[in-house]
C-alpha positions in Angstrom: -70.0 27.8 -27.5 -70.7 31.1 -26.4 -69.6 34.2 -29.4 -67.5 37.1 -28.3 -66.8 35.7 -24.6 -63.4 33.2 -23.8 -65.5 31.7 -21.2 -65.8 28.4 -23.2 -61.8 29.0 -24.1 -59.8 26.3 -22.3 -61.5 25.4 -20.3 -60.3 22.0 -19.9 -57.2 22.1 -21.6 -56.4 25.5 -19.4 -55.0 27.7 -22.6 -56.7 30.1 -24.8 -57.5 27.6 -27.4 -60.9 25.7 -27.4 -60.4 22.4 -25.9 -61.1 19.1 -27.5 -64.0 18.4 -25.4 -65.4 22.0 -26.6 -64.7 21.3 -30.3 -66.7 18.2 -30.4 -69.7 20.1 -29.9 -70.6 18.2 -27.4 -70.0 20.9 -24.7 -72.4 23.6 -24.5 -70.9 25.2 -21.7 -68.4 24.8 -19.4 -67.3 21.6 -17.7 -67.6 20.9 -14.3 -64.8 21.6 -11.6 -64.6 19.5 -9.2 -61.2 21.3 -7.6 -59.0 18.8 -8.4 -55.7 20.3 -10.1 -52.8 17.9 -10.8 -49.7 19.0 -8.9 -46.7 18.0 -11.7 -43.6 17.1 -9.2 -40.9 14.4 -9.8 -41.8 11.5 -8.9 -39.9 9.6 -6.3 -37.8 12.5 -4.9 -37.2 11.5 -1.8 -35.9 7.8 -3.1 -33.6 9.3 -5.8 -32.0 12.1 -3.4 -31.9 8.8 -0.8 -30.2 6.6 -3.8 -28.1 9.2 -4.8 -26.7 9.8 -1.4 -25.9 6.8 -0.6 -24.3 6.0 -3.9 -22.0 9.0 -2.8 -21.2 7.7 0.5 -20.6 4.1 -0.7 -18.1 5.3 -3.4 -16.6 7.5 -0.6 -15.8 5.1 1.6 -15.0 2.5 -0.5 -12.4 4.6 -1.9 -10.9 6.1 1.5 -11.1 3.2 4.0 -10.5 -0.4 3.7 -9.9 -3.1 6.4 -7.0 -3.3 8.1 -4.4 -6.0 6.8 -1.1 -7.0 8.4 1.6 -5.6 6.1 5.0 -6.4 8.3 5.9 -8.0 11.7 9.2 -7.0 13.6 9.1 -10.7 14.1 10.2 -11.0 10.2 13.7 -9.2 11.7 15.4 -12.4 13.5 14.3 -15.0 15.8 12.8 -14.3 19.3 15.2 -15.0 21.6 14.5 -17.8 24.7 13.4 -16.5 27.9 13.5 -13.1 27.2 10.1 -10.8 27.2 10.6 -9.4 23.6 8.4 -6.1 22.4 6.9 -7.0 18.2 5.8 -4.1 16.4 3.0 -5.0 13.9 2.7 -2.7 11.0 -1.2 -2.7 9.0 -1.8 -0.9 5.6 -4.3 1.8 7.3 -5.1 3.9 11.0 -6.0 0.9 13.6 -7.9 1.9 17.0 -5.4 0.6 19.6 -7.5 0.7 22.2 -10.2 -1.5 20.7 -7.6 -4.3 19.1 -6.8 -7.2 21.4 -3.9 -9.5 20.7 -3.8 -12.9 22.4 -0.4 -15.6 22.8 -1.5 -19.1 21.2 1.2 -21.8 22.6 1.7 -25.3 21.2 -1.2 -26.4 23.2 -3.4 -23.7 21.6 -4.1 -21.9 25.0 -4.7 -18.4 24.6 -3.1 -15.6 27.3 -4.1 -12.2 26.6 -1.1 -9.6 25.8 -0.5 -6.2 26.4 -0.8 -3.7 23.2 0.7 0.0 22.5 0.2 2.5 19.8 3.8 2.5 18.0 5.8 5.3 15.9 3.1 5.6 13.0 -1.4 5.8 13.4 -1.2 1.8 12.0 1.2 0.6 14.3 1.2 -1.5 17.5 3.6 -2.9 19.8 2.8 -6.0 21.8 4.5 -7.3 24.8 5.5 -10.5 24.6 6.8 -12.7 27.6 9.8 -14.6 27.9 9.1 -18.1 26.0 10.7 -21.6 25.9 11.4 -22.8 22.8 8.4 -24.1 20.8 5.9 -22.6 18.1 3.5 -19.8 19.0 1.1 -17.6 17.2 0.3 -14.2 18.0 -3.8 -13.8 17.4 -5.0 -10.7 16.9 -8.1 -8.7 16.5 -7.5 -4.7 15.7 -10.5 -2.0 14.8 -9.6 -0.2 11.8 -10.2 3.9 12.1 -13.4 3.0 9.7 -14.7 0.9 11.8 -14.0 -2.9 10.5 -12.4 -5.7 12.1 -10.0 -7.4 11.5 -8.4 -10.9 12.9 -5.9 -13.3 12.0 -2.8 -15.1 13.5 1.1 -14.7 12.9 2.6 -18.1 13.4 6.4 -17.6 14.7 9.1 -19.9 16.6 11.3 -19.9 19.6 14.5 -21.4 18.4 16.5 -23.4 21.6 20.0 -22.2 22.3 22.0 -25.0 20.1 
């Protein structure tokens, strides 16, 4: 190790202090550079900013949205009347896309005839049309978007009493 000069200094371990290799005395001079520098950076930025994020979003959504459940039928108010086209107002727990919902008449025989659909009084409300019916049992299918973006089906099974 060279007296008076820091050249030997830290050389390998980069401070002022002599570095191991150099206090073996087994390094007469300096080691060899061969340019390579580590570069210290977290490792796996990009996947924990991408985990985080999406941790984020999932609790977000999970929290504000949900899928849209039937919570009350006008059809819960008294019967349908016979052969009279009666309006149903059908009443989910969050917003519903009315124009991407589709609400279809089952009969006794199970044949499907598609109905018209309205936005109602409140953003998860819709009114469907229903036509004059005989008596019998029918079911009103239905299909609605909710604002987030999931569907949602099922059927509400009502009757058509006969005059008695």
């Amino acid at each position: 190790m060279p007296t008076g000069s820091k050249e030997g200094y830290g050389a390998v371990g980069g401070g002022l202090a002599p570095s191991m290799w150099e206090m073996s005395g087994k390094c007469s001079r300096r080691p060899v550079d061969f340019g390579y520098r580590p570069v210290y950076r977290p490792m796996h930025v990009g996947w924990l900013i991408g985990w985080c994020s999406t941790s984020l979003l999932a609790a977000y959504v999970g929290s504000a949205s949900a899928h849209a459940i039937l919570v009350r039928s006008s059809l819960a108010d008294g019967p349908i009347p016979p052969h009279a086209a009666t309006a149903v107002t059908l009443r989910f727990n969050s917003r519903i896309e009315v124009n991407l919902s589709r609400v279809v008449l089952l009969d006794g025989a199970h044949a499907e005839r598609p109905l018209e659909v309205a936005p109602g009084t409140n953003a998860g409300e819709m009114v469907v049309q229903v036509p004059a019916l005989g008596p019998g049992a029918y079911g009103l299918r239905y299909r609605v978007m909710a604002a987030d973006g999931h569907l949602t089906d099922g059927t509400l099974r009502f009757s058509v009493a006969g005059r008695g």
